[in-house]
C-alpha positions in Angstrom: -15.5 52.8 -59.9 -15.1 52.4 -56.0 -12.4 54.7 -54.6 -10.7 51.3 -53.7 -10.3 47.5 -54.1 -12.6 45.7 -52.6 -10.7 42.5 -50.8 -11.5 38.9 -51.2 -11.9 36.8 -48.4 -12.4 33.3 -49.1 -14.0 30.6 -46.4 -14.8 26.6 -46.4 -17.6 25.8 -44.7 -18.6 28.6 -42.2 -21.1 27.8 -39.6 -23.5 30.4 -38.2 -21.2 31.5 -35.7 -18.3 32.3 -37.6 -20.6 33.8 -40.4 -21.8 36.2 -37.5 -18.3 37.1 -36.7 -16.7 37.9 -39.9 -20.1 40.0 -40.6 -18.5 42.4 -37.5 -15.0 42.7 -38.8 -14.5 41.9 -43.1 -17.3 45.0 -43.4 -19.6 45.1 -46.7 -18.2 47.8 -49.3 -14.5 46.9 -48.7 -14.3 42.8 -48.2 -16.4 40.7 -50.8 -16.6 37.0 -49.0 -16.7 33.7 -50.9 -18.0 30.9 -49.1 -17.4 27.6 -51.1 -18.2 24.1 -49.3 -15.2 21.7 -49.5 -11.1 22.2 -49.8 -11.8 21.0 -53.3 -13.8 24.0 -54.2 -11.6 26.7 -52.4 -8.5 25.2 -54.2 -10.1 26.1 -57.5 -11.3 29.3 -56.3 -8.1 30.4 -55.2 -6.4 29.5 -58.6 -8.8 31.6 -60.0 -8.6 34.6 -57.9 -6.1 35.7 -55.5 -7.5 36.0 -52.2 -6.0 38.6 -49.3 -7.7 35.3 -46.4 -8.7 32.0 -46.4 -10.0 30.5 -43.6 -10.7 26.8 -43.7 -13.4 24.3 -42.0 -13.6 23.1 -38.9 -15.2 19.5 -40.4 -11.6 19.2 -42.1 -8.7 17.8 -40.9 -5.5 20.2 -39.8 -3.1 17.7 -42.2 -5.7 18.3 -45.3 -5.7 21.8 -44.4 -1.8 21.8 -44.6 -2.3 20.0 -48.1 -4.5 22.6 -49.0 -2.5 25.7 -48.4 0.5 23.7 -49.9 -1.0 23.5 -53.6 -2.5 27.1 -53.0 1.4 28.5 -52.1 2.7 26.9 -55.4 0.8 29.7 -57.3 0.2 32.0 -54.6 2.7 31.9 -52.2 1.9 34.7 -49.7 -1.5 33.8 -49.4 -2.6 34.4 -45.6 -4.5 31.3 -44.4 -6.6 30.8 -40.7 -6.5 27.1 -40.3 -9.8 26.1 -37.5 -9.9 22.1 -37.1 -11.8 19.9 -34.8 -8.2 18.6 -33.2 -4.5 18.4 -34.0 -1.2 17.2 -32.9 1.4 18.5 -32.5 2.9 17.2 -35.4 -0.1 19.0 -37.0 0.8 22.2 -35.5 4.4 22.1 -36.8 3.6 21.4 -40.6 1.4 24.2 -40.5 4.2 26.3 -39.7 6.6 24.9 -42.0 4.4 25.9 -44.5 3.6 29.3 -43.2 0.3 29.0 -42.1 -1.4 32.6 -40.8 -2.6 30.8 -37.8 -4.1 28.1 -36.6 -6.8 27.2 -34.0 -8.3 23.6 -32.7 -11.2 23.4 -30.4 -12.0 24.3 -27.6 -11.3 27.7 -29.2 -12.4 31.0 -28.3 -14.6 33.0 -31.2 -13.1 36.6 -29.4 -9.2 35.1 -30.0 -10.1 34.5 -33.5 -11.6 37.2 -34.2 -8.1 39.3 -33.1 -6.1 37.0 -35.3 -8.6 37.7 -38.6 -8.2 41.3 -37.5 -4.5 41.3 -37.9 -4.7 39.3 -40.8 -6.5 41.8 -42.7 -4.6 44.7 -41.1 -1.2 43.6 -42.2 -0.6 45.0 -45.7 2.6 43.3 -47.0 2.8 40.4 -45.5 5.7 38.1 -45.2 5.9 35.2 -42.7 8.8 36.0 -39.8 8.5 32.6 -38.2 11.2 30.8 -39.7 12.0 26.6 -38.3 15.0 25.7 -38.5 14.9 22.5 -36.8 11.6 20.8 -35.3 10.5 17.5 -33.9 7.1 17.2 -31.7 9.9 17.4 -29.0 12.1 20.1 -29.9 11.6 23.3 -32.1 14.1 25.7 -33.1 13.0 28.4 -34.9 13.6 32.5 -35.1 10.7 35.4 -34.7 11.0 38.3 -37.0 10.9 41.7 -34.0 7.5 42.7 -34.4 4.8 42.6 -32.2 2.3 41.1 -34.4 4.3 38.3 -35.2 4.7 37.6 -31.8 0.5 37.3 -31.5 1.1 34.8 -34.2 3.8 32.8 -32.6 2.0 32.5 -29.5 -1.3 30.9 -31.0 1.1 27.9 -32.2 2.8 27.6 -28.9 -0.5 27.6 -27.3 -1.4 24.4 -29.7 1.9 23.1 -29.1 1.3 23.0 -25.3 -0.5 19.7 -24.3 -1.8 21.2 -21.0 -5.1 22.2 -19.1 -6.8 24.9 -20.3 -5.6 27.5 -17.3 -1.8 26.2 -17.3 -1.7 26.8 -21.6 -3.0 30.0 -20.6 -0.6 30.6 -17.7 2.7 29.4 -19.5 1.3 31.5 -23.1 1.3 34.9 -21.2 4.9 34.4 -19.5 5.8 33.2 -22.4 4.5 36.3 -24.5 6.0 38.5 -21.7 9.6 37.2 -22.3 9.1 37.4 -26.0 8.0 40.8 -26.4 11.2 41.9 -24.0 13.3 40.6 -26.1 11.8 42.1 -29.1 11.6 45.8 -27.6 14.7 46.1 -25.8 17.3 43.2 -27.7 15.3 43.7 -30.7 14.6 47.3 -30.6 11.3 46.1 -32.6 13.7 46.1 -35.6 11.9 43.8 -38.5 15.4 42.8 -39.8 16.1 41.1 -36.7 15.1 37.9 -35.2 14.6 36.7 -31.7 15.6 32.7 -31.2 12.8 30.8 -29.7 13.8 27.0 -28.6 10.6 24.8 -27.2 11.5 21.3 -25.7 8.6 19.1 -24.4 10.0 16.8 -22.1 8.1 14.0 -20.2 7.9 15.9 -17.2 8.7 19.6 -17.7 8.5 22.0 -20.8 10.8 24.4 -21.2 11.5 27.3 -24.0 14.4 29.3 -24.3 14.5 32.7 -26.2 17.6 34.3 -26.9 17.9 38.3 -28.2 20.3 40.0 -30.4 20.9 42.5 -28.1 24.1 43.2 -25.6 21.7 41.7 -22.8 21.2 43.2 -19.2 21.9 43.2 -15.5 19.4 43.8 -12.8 21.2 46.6 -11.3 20.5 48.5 -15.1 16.7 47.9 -15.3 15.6 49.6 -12.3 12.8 50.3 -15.0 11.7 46.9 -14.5 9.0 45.9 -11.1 11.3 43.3 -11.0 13.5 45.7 -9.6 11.9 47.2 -6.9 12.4 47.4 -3.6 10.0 45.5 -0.8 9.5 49.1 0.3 8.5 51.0 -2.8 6.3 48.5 -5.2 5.7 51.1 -7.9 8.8 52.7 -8.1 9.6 51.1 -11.4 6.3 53.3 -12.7 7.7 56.6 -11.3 11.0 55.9 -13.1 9.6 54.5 -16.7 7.3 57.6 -16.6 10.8 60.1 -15.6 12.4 58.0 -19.1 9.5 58.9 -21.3 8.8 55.0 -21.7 5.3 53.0 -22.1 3.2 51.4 -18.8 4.4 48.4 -18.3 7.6 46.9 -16.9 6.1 44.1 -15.3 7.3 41.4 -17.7 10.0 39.8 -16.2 7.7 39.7 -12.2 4.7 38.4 -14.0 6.7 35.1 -15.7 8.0 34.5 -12.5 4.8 34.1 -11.2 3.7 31.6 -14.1 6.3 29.3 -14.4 8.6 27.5 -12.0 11.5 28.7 -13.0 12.7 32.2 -14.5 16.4 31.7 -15.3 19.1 34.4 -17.3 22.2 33.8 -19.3 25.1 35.8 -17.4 24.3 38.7 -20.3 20.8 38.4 -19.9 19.8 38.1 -23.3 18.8 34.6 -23.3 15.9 33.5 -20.6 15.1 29.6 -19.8 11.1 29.3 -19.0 10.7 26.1 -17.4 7.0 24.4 -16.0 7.3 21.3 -14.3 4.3 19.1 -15.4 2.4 17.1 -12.8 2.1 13.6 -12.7 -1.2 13.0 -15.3 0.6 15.9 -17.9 3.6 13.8 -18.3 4.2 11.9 -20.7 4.9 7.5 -20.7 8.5 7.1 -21.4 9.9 6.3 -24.8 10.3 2.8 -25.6 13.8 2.9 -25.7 14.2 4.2 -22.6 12.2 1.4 -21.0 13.6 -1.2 -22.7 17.8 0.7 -21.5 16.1 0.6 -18.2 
């Protein structure tokens, strides 16, 4: 008898690459990996055997994926599933997470990035979701984010889908984004699992803008001297000197760096909700409804 259970994995469809880089992090003695060809076969697998991943195909569509992880949560419905497609919409994106989807990735994609998020997946031992919609059109999402960090990971790969922008600007707006988020989780949160951050994401036809509101008493400047958005012109670093004085982690530079990213940084008078705004240029927006050509 081994002196533990040996996990399942179970993957549609791997190519070389992705064979190469589950080989580096589901190691042999403690992961047994199934690879079947088709949704078909993995749906049968999995009714057969309960898997602790599933990671889907590439060749498939993100809306068959969706139907796949749907049957598969009627009999198993914790099951932790990657969904990789070719493309998706964001309407794509959006059914994934209503029916909690581990994560999903469309290409271009990057093998290092998915590779993190199979490495949380297998490091989270119970797992429940902790991204909860509660409203959500391709236009406007409401939802709430369960206070811990990895969720946040999680949340971010969908936003990053979500986001019809260039490459660098997805990238630019995700890490204010994540910034923002992970404030609110540590100091309104306190990194509390029982409480949830509000996350609101509107995509406009010329701006994008995402609110996140904490359940904390919020802030002033004047009481986060903690923060580099803090310092003085004269003293850059003083917010290091005072973090390491309060016993607290590097860091602090939150706030400064989402500043930076987006146009527009802007607090509630508690400062425990925060309005990210990027204004899109000219070839990101989008045509006007056709309702609002035909008031005009």
């Amino acid at each position: 008898m081994p002196p533990f259970a040996i996990r399942d994995a179970l993957v549609v469809d791997a190519d070389q690459d992705l064979k190469h880089l589950l080989a580096g992090i589901l190691q042999p003695g403690m992961w047994a990996i199934c690879y079947v060809a088709t949704n078909k076969d993995a749906l049968q697998a999995a009714r057969g055997k309960a898997f602790e991943l599933i990671i889907t195909s590439e060749k498939t569509s993100s809306r068959e994926d969706v139907e796949l992880l749907r049957k598969i949560r009627l009999q198993r419905p914790h099951t932790r599933l990657i969904i990789l497609a070719n493309e998706t919409t964001p309407s794509d994106v959006i059914a994934a997470m209503r029916e909690h989807a581990f994560s999903l990735f469309s290409r271009p994609f990057s093998l290092e990035q998915l590779g993190n998020m199979i490495q949380l997946a297998t490091e989270v031992p119970c797992w429940d979701d902790g991204i909860e919609l509660r409203s959500a059109t391709p236009e406007w999402i409401r939802l709430e984010v369960r206070c811990q960090v990895r969720t946040a990971d999680r949340l971010l790969q969908f936003m990053k889908e979500l986001a019809e922008l260039p490459e660098s600007e997805r990238e630019e707006v995700g890490l204010a984004f994540r910034e923002i988020l992970l404030n609110a989780m540590e100091h309104g949160g306190g990194l509390d699992p029982d409480k949830y951050v509000e996350v609101e994401y509107v995509r406009a036809r010329r701006m994008i803008s995402c609110r996140i509101a904490d359940p904390g008493a919020g802030f002033t400047l004047d009481e986060i001297s903690h923060a580099a958005v803090a310092n003085p012109p004269d003293d850059p670093i003083r917010h290091a000197k005072i973090r390491d004085e309060l016993g607290l982690r590097p860091g602090g530079l939150g706030i400064l760096l989402a500043q930076h990213l987006v146009d527009q940084v802007i607090y509630s008078q508690d400062g425990n909700e925060v309005l990210l705004i990027k204004y899109l240029n000219q070839s990101q927006a989008k045509p006007a409804a056709r309702a609002d050509r035909i008031a005009l």
